[in-house]
KEBAPA-536868 format. One record per atom (N, C-alpha, C): residue number from 1; residue in one letter; atom name; y, x, z. Coordinates in nm, 4 decimals. Atoms other than C-alpha are relative to their C-alpha. Last residue first. Example, Ala and Ser with C-alpha at 12.3 -4.5 7.8 and 13.67 -1.06 7.14 Angstrom:
BEGIN
  nr rest atom        y        x        z
   2    S    N  -0.1190  -0.0820  -0.0060
   2    S   CA  -0.1060   1.3670   0.7140
   2    S    C   0.1090  -0.0770   0.0730
   1    A    N  -0.1190   0.0890   0.0000
   1    A   CA  -0.4500   1.2300   0.7800
   1    A    C   0.1200   0.0900   0.0000
//
This chain:
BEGIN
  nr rest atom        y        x        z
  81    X    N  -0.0760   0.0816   0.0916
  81    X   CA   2.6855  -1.0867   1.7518
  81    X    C   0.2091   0.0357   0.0755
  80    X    N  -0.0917   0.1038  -0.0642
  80    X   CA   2.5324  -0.7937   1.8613
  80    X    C   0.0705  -0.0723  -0.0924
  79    X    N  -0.1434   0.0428   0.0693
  79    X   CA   2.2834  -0.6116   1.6300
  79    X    C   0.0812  -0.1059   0.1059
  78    X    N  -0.0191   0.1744   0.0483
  78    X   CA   1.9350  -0.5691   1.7956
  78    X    C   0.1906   0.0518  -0.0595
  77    X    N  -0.1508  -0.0483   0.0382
  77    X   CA   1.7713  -0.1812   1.8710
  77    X    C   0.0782  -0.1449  -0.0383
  76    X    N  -0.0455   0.0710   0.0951
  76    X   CA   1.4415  -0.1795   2.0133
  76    X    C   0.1616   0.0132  -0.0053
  75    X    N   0.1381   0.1195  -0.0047
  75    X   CA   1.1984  -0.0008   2.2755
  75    X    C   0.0382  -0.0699  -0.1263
  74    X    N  -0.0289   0.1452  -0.0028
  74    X   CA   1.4107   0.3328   2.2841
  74    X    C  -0.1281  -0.1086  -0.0796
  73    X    N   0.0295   0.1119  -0.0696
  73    X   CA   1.2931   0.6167   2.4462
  73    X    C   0.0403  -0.1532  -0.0423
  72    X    N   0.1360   0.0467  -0.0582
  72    X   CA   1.1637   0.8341   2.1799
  72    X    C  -0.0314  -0.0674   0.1243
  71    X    N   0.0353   0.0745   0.1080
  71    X   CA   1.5153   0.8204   2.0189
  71    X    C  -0.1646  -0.0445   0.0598
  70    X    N   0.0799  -0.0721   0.0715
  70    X   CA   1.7436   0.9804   2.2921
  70    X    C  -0.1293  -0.0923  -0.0744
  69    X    N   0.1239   0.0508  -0.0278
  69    X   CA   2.0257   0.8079   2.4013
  69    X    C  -0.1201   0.0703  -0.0840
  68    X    N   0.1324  -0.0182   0.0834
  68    X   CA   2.3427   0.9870   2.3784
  68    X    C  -0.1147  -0.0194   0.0258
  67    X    N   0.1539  -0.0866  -0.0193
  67    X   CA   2.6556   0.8269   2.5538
  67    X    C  -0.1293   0.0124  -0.0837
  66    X    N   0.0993  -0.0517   0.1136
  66    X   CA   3.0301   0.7865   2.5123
  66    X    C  -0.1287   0.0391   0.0387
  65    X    N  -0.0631  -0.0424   0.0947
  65    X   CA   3.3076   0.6387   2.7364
  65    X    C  -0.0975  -0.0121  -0.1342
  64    X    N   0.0139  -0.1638   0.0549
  64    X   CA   3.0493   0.5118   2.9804
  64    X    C   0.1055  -0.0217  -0.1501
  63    X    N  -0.1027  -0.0312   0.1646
  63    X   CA   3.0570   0.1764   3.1632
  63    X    C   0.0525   0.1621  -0.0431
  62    X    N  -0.0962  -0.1367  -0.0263
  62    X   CA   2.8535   0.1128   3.4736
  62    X    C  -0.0180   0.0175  -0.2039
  61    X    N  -0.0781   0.0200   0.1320
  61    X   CA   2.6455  -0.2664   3.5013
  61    X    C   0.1269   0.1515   0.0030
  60    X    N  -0.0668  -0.1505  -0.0140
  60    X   CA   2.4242  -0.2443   3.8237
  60    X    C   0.0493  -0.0447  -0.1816
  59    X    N  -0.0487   0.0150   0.1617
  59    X   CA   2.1856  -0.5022   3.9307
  59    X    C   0.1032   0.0974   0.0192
  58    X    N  -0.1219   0.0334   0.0381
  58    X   CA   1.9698  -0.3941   4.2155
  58    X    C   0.0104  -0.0224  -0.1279
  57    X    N  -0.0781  -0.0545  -0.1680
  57    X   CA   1.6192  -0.3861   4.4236
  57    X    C   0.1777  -0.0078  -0.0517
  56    X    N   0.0202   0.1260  -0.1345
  56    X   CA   1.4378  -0.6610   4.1780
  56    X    C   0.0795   0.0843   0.1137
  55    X    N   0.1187  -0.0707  -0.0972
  55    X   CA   1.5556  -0.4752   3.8816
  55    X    C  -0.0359  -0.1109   0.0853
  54    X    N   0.0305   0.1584  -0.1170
  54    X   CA   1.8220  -0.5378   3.6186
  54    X    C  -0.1416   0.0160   0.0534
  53    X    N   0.0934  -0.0046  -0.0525
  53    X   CA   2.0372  -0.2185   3.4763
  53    X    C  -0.0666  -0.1371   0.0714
  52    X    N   0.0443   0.1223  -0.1002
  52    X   CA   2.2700  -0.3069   3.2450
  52    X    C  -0.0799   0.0056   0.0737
  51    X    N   0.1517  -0.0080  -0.0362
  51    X   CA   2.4441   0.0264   3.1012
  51    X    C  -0.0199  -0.1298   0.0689
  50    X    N   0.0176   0.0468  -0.0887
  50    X   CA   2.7652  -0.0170   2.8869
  50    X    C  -0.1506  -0.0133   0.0495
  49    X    N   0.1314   0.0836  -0.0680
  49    X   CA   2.8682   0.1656   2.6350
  49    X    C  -0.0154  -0.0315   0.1181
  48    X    N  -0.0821   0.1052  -0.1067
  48    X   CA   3.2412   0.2476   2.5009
  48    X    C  -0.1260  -0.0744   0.0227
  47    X    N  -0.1350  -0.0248  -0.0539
  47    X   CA   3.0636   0.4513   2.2147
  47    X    C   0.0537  -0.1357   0.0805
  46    X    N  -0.0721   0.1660   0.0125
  46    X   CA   2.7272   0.4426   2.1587
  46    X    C   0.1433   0.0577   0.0693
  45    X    N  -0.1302  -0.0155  -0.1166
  45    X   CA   2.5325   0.7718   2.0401
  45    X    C   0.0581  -0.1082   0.0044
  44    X    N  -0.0891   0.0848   0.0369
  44    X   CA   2.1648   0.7195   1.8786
  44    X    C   0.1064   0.0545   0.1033
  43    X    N  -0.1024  -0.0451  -0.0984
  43    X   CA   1.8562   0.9304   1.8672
  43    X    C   0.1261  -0.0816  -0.0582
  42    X    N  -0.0724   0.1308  -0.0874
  42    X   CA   1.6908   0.7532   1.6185
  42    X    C   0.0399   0.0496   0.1227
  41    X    N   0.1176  -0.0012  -0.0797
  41    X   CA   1.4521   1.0821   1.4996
  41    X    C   0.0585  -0.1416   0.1155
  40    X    N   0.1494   0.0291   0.0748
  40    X   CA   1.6359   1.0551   1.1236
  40    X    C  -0.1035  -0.0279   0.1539
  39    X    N   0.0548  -0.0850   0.1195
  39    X   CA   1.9928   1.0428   1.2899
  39    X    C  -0.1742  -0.0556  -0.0152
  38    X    N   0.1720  -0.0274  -0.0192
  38    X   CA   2.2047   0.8032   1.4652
  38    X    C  -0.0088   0.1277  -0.0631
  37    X    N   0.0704  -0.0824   0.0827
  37    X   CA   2.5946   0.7794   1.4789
  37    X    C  -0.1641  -0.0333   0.0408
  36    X    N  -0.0516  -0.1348   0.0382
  36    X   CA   2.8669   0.5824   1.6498
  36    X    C  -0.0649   0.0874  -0.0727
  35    X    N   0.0851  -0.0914   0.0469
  35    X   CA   2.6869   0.2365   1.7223
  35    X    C   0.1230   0.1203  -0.0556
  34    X    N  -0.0065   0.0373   0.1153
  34    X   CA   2.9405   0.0079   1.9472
  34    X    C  -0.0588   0.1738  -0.0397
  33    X    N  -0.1217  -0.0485   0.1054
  33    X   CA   2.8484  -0.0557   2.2210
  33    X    C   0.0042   0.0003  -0.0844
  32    X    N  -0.0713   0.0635   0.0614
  32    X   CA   2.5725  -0.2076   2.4995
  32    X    C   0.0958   0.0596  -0.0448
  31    X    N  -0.1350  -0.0876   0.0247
  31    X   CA   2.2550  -0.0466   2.6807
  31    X    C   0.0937  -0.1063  -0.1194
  30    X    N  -0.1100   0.0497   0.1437
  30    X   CA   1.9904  -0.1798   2.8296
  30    X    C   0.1378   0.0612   0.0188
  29    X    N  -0.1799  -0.0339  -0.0152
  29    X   CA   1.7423  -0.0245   3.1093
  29    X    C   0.0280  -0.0601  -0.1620
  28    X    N  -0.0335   0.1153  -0.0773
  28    X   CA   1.3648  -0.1841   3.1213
  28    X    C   0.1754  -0.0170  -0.0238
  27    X    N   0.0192   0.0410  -0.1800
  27    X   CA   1.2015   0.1324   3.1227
  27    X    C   0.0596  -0.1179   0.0414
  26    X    N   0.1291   0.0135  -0.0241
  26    X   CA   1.1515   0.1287   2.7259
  26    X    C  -0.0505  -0.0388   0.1883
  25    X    N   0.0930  -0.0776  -0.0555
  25    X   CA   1.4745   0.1140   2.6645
  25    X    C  -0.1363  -0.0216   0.0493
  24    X    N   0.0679   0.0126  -0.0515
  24    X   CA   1.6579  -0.1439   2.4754
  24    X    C  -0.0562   0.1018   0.0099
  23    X    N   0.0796  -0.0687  -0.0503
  23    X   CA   1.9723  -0.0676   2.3014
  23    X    C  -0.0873  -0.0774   0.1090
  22    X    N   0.0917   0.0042  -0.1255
  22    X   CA   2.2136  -0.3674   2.2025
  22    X    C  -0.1279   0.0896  -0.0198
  21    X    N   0.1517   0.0114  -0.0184
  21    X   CA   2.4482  -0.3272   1.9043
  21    X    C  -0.0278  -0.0123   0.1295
  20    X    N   0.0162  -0.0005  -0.1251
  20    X   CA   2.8648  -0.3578   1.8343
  20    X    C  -0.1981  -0.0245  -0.0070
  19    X    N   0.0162   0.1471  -0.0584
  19    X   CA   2.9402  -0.2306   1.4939
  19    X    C  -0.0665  -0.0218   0.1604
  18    X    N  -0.1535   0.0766  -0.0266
  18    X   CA   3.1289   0.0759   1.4113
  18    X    C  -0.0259  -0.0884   0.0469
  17    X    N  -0.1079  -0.0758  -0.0870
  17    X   CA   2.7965   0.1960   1.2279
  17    X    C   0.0966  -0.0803   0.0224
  16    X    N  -0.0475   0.0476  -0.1011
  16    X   CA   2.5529  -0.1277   1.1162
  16    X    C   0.0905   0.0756   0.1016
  15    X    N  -0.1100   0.0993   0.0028
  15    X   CA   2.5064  -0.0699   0.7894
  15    X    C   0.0519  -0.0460   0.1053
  14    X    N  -0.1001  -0.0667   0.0448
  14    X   CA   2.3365   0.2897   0.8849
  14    X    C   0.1340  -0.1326  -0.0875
  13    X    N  -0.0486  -0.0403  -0.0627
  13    X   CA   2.1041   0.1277   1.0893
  13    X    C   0.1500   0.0453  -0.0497
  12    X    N  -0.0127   0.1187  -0.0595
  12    X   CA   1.9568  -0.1066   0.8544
  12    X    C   0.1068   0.0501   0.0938
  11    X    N  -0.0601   0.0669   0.0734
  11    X   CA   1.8812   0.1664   0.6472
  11    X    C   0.1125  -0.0746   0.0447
  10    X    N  -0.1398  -0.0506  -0.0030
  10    X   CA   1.7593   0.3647   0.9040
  10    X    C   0.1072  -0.0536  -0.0910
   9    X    N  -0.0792   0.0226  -0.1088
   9    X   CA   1.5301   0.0733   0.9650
   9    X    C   0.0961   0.1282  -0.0169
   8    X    N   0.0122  -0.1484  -0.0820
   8    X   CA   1.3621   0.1355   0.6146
   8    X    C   0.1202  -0.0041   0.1302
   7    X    N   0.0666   0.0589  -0.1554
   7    X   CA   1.2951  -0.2266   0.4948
   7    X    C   0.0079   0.1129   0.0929
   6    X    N  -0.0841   0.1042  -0.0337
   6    X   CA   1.4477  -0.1381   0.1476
   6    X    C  -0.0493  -0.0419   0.1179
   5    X    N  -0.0681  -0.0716  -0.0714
   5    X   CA   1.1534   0.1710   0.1510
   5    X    C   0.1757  -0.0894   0.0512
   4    X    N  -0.1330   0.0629   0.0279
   4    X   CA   0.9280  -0.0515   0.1145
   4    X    C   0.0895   0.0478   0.0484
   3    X    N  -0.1012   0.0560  -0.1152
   3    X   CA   0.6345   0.1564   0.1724
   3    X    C   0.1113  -0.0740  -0.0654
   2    X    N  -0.1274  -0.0621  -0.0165
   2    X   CA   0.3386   0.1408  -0.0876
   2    X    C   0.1136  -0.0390   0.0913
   1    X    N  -0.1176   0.0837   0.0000
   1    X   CA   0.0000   0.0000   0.0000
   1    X    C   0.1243   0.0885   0.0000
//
């Protein structure tokens, strides 16, 4: 079966710089800004992000200028409306 390469999530990614996304981590943690760069291993940088942490011992919401998420933790990536 050949890949579709029109279905290639960097694709997807790369229409969506400047725009506001939602990071999912694999531990649970979310993240909120606006996409600033990726590359090929989805490492991603968000600018004016916001961490959501939600637990059973706290919630926690802390706001970062700029931060680099590294690619082999994230769970999913969504497009904010």
């Amino acid at each position: 079966m050949a890949y579709n390469n029109s279905r290639n999530p960097l694709r997807v990614l790369a229409k969506r710089v400047g725009s506001p996304v939602a990071v999912l981590l694999k531990d649970g943690t979310k993240y909120t800004g606006l996409l600033k760069e990726y590359d090929n291993f989805m490492n991603i940088i968000l600018q004016n992000a916001k961490e959501l942490l939600r637990n059973a011992e706290k919630e926690s919401d802390t706001k970062f200028p700029e931060i680099f998420i590294r690619g082999n933790n994230v769970l999913y990536i969504q497009p904010e409306p």
